[in-house]
C-alpha positions in Angstrom: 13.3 -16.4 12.5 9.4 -15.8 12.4 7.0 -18.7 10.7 5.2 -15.6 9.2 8.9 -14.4 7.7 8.7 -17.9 5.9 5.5 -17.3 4.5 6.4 -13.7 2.9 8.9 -14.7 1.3 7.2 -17.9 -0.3 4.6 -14.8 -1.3 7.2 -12.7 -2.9 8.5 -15.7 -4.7 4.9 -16.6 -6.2 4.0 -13.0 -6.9 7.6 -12.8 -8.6 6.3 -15.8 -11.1 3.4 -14.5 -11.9 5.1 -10.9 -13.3 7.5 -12.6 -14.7 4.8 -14.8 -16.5 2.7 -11.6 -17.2 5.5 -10.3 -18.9 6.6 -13.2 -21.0 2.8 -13.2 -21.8 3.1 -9.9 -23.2 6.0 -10.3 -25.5 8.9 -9.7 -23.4 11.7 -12.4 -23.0 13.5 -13.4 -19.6 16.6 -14.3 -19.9 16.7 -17.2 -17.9 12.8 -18.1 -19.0 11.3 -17.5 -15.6 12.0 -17.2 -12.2 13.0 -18.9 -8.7 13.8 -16.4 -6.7 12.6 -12.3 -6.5 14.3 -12.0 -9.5 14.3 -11.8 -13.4 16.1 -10.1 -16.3 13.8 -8.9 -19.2 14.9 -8.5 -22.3 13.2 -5.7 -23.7 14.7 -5.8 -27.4 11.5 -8.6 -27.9 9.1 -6.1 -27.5 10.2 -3.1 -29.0 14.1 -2.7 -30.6 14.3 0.9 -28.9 12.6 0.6 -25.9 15.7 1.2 -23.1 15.9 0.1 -19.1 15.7 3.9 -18.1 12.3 3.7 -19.9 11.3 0.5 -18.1 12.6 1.7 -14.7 10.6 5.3 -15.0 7.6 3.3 -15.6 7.7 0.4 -13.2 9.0 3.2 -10.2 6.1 5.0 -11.1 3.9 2.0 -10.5 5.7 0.9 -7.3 8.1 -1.7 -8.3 12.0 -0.8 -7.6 14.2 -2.3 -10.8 17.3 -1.5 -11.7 19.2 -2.0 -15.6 21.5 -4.5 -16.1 23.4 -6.3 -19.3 21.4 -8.4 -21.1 23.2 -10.6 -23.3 24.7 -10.2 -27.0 22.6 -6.7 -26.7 25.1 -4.1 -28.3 23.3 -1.2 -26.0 25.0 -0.3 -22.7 22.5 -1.2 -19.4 22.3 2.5 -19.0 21.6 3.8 -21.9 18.6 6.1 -22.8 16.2 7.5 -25.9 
């Protein structure tokens, strides 16, 4: 119910677009081709055919950013899967 409440989430939002903008920049797909909310699904297939979520989560825990692996579509891998 705090004004300042409003304004962090308008910051996650924004900081959201620009990682999700970073990454599309860098060769990795989102599913839905960006973001309006906190959230995004990367495909990593477009970067690299054997890069997995576990390797993605390991390195974006590492760097302070909680993730977890879902389904991406028409990928034959299961979200869970690792090298």
């Amino acid at each position: 119910l705090q004004p300042s409440f409003k304004h962090y989430q308008q910051q996650v939002k924004a900081n959201a677009r620009a990682l999700a903008m970073a990454l599309m920049d860098a060769g990795y797909r989102i599913t839905s081709g960006g973001t309006d909310n906190h959230l995004m699904l990367v495909d990593l297939r477009t970067r690299d055919a054997d890069l997995t979520g576990a390797d993605a989560e390991k390195w974006l825990e590492s760097a302070g950013i909680i993730c977890n692996k879902n389904g991406i579509p028409q990928d034959p891998r299961p979200p869970r899967k690792s090298r």
